[in-house]
C-alpha positions in Angstrom: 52.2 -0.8 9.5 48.4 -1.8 9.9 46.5 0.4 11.9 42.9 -1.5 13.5 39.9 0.8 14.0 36.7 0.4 15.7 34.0 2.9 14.9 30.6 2.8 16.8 28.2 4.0 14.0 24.9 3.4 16.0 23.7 0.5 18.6 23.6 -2.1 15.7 26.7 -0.8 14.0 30.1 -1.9 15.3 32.6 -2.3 12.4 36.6 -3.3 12.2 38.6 -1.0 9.6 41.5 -2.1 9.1 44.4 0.1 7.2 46.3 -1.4 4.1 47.1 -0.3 0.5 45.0 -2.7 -1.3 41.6 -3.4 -2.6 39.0 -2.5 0.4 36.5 -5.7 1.6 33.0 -5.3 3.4 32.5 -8.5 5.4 28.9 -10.0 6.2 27.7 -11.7 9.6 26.9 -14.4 6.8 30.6 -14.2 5.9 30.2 -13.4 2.7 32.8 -10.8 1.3 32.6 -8.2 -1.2 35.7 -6.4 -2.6 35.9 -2.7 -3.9 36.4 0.5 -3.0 34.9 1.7 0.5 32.8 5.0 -0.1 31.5 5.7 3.7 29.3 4.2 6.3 26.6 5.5 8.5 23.7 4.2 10.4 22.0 4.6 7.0 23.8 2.2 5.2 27.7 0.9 4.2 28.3 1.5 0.7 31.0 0.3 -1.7 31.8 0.2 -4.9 32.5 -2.4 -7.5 33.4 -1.9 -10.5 31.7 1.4 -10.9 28.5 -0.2 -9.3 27.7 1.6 -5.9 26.2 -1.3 -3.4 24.8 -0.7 -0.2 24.6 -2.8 2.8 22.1 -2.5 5.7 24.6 -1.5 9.1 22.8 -4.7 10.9 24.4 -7.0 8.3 27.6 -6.2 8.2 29.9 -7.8 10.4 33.5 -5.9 9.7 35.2 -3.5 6.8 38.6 -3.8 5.7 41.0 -1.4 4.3 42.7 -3.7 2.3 43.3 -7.1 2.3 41.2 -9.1 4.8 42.2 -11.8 7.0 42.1 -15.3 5.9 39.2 -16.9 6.8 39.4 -19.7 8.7 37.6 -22.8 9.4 36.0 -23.6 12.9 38.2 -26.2 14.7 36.9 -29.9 15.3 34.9 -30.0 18.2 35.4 -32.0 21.2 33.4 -34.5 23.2 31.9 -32.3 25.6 31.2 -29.9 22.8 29.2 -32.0 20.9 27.3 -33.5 24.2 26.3 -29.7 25.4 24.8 -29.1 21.9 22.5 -32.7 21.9 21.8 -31.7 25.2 20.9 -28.0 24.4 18.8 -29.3 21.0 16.8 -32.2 23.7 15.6 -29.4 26.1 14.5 -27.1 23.6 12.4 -29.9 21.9 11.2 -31.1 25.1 9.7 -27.5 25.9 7.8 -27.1 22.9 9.0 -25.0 20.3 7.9 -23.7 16.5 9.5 -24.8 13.2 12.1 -22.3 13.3 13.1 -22.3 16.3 13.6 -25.9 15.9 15.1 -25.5 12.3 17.6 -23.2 13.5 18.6 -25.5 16.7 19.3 -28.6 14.8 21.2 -26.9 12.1 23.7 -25.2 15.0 23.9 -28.7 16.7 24.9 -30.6 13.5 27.8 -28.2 12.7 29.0 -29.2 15.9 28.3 -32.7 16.3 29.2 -33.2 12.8 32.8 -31.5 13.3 33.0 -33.9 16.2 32.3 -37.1 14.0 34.7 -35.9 11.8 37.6 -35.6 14.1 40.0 -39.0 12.9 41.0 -38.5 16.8 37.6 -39.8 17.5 37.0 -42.5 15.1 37.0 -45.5 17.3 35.3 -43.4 20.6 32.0 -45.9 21.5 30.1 -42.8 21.7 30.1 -41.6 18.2 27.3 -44.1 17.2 24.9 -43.1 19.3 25.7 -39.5 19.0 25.4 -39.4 15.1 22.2 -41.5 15.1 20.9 -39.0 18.0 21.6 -36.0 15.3 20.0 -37.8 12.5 16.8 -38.2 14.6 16.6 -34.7 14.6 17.1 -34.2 11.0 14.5 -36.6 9.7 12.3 -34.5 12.1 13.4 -31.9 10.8 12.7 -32.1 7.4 9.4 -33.7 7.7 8.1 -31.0 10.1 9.6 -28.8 7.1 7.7 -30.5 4.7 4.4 -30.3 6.5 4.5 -26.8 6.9 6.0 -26.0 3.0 4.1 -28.0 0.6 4.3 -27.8 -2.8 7.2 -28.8 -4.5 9.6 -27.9 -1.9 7.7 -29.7 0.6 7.3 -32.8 -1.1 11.0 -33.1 -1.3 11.5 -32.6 2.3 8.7 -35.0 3.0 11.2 -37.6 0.5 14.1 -37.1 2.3 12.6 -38.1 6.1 10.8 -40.8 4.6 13.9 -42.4 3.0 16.6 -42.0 5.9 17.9 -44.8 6.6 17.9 -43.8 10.6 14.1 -44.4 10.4 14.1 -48.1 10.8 16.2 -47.5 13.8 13.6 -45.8 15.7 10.7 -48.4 16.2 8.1 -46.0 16.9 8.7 -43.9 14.0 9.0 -46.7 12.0 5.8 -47.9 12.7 4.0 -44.6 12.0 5.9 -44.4 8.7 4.3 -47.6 8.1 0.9 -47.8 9.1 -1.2 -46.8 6.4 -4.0 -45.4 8.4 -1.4 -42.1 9.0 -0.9 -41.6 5.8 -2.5 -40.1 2.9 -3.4 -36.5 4.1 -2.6 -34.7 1.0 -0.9 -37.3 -1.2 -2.0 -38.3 -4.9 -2.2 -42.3 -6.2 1.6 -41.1 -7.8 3.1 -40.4 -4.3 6.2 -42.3 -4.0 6.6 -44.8 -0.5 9.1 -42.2 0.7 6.7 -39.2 0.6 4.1 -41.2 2.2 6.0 -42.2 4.8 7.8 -38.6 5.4 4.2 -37.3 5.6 3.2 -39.6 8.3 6.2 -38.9 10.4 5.6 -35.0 9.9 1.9 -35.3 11.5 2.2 -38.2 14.0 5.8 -39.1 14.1 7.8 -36.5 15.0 7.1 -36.6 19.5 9.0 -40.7 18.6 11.8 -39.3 17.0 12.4 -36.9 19.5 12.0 -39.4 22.2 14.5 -41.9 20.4 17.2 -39.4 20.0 17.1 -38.7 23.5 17.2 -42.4 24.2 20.7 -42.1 22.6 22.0 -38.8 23.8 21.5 -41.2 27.3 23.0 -44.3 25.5 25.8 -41.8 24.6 26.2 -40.3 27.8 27.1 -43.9 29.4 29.1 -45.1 26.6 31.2 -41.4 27.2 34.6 -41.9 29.3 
């Protein structure tokens, strides 16, 4: 019979062990799972081993240890209507208040596992809503990875600046369009070889990005009426 534990191993520390005969599994808040043999765990640290190799895990990023077989993970369910409203709505205020890159980073990237689970949903196919909603989201992406790609650079950055400057959602906002291209806000740190879509990313990332915010709020609205 299984036997579920909780042991408090400091403030930052609360772990599930849960009693079977087979291989033991540490569990990460990132939900990545590693399988051995559980030595102990303390506020210092949650060690394992596998295969003869000791590992140890910080307590603060570990989620749960299991004596045995772990539960299945499963996948989160599709998200409804209101769901996927509260979260556009959650990601406008935030971007209205002024906010830093990762802040805004992290918002969009919680918003679009909803709203994208919500889009997905066959249930919803044909809801009038679901237009607005997913252009709304993409708005924030392309902001998202221009902004990225003005505070990266390099490499990384130039491929961030590519991908804003080549969604397709662009040319739906007429404001951002129109930034992306002007030529007088472009250029800032781009060489003769710069492909259209970088130059255009990189104008959205330093004048743009206020007009895409302020279109994908003009559809969370256009959303909101078309909503039942």
């Amino acid at each position: 019979m299984n036997h579920v534990y909780r042991t408090l191993l400091a403030p930052i520390l609360a772990i599930v062990l849960v009693s079977l005969s087979y291989a033991d599994v540490v569990e990460l808040k990132t939900g990545q799972r590693v399988e051995g043999t559980f030595k102990h765990a303390t506020p210092a640290g949650v060690v394992i081993d596998v295969g003869g190799q000791t590992i140890t895990f910080e307590p603060e990023k570990v989620r749960a240890i299991y004596f045995g077989t772990a539960p299945i993970q499963t996948q989160p369910g599709p998200s409804t209507l209101v769901d996927a409203m509260k979260a556009l709505h959650a990601l406008q205020a935030v971007t209205s208040s002024g906010l830093s890159y990762q802040e805004h980073a992290t918002r969009v990237a919680d918003a679009k596992a909803i709203v994208d689970r919500y889009l997905a949903d066959a249930a919803f196919k044909d809801a009038p809503s679901r237009d607005p909603m997913k252009l709304a989201m993409d708005f924030y992406v392309v902001a998202e990875r221009a902004w990225h790609g003005r505070i990266t650079g390099g490499p990384v950055g130039l491929a961030s600046y590519e991908a804003a400057g080549s969604h397709p959602a662009v040319a739906r906002c007429p404001k951002a369009q129109a930034v992306a291209a002007d030529p007088s806000k472009r250029a800032r740190g781009a060489s003769p070889l710069s492909s259209e879509a970088y130059l255009r990313g990189e104008a959205l990332a330093y004048y743009g990005l206020r007009d895409l915010f302020e279109c994908a709020a003009e559809q969370i609205g256009r959303a909101e009426r078309l909503s039942p």
